[in-house]
C-alpha positions as CSV (number, residue, x, y, z in Angstrom):
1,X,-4.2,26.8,-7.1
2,X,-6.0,25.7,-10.0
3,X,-5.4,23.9,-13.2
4,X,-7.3,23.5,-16.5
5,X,-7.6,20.7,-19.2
6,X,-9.4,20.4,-21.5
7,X,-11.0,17.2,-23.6
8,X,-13.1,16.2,-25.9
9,X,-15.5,13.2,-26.1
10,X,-17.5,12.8,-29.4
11,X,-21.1,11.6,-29.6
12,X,-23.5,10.5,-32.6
13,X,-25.2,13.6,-32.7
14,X,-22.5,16.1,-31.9
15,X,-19.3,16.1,-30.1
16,X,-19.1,17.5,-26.1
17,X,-16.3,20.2,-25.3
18,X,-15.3,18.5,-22.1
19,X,-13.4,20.4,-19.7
20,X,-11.7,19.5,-16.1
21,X,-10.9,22.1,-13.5
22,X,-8.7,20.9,-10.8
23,X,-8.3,23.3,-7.8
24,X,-7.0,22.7,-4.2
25,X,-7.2,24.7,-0.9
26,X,-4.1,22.9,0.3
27,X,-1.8,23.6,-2.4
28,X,-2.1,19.9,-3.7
29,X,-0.7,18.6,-0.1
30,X,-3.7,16.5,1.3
31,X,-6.1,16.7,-1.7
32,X,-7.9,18.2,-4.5
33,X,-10.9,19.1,-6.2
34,X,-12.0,18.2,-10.0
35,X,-14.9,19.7,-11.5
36,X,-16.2,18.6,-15.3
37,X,-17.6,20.5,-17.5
38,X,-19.9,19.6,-20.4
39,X,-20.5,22.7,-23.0
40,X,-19.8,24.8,-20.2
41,X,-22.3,22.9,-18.0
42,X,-21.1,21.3,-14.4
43,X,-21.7,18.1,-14.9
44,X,-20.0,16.3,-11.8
45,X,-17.6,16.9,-9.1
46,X,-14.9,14.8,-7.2
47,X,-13.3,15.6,-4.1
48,X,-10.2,13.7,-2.7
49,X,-8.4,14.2,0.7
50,X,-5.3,12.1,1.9
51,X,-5.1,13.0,5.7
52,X,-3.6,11.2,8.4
53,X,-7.2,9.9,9.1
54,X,-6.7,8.1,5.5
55,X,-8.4,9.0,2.1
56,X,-11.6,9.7,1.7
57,X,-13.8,10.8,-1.6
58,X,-16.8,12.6,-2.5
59,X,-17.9,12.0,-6.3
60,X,-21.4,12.8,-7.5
61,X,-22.4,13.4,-11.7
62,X,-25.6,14.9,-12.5
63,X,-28.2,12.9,-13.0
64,X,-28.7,14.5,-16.6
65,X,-25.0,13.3,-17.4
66,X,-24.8,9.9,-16.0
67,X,-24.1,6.6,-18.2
68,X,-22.0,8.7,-20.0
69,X,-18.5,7.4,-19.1
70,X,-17.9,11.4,-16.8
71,X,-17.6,9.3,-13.8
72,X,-14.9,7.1,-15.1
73,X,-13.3,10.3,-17.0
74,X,-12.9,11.8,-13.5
75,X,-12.0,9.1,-11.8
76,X,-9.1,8.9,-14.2
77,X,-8.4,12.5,-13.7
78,X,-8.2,12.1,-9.9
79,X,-5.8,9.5,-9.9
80,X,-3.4,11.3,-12.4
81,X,-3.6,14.7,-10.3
82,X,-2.9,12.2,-6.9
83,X,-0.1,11.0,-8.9
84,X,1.3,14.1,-10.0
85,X,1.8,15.7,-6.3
86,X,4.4,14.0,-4.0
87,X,2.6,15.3,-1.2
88,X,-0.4,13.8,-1.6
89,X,0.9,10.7,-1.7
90,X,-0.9,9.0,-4.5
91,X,-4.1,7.6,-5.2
92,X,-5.6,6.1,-2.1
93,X,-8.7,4.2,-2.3
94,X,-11.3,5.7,0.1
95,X,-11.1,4.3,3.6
96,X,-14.6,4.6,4.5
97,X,-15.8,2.8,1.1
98,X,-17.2,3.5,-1.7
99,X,-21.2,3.6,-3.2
100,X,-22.0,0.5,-5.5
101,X,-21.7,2.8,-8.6
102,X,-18.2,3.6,-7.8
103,X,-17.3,0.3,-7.3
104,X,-18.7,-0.2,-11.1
105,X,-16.2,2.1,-12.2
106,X,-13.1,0.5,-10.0
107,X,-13.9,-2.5,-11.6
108,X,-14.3,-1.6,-15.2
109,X,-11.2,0.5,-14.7
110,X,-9.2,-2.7,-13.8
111,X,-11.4,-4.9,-16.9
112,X,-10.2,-2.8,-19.2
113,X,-6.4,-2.5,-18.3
114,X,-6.5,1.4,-17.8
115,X,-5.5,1.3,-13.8
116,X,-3.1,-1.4,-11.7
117,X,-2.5,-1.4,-8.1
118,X,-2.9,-3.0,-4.9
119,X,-3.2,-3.0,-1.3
120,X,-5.8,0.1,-2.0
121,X,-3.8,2.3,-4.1
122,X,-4.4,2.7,-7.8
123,X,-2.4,4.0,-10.7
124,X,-2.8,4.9,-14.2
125,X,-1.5,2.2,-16.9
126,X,-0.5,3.6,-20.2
127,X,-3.6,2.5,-21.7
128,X,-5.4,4.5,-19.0
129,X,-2.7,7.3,-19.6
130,X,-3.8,7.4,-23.5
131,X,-7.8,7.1,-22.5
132,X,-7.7,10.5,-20.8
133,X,-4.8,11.6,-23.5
134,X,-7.2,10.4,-26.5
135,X,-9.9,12.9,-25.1
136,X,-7.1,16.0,-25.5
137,X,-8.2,18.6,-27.9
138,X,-5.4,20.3,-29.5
């Protein structure tokens, strides 16, 4: 099963087709895969899986592409696909913890108003709905 989207982030010198492909081997039950895409170029990758042994995640950008915002892009984009299947049973921050850079991200996610939760389990705010929405090219 796989979806695309598509978005669009612009830069001083020239603006980057960025594009999401979201695919799972469990049919969206106990998780998913995101890759981006910069001009056509893999830039990072995030793997989430809800089991009964808790969440876990896997995210890694390219050295080339970090401090670009991509790992808060798919960050966002995880935890609207975990929101959008039942079965997965929403965004679960990952029981084994999380690298000091993603914990960057977690908090500037909550600083800047685009996620809420508690107790571990995060959701998009509309602000963080219209961050990923604001990247959309139609």
């Amino acid at each position: 099963m796989t979806r695309d989207d598509t978005y669009m982030k612009s830069t001083e010198i020239m603006p980057e087709k960025i594009q999401f492909r979201v695919s799972s081997t469990s049919g969206f039950t106990t998780g998913f895969t995101v890759v981006i895409t910069v001009n056509g170029q893999t830039a990072g990758t995030y793997r989430y899986s809800n089991t009964d042994e808790g969440a876990y995640h896997d995210v890694e950008v390219s050295p080339a592409y970090r401090g670009r915002g991509l790992g808060r892009l798919l960050t966002l984009k995880a935890i609207q696909i975990a929101s959008d299947y039942d079965d997965i049973g929403g965004y679960v921050m990952d029981a084994l913890g999380h690298t000091q850079a993603m914990d960057q991200v977690y908090r500037s996610l909550m600083r800047d108003g685009l996620v809420d939760g508690g107790l571990g389990e995060l959701h998009l705010t509309a602000a963080g709905e219209e961050y990923l929405e604001s990247h959309v090219i139609l």
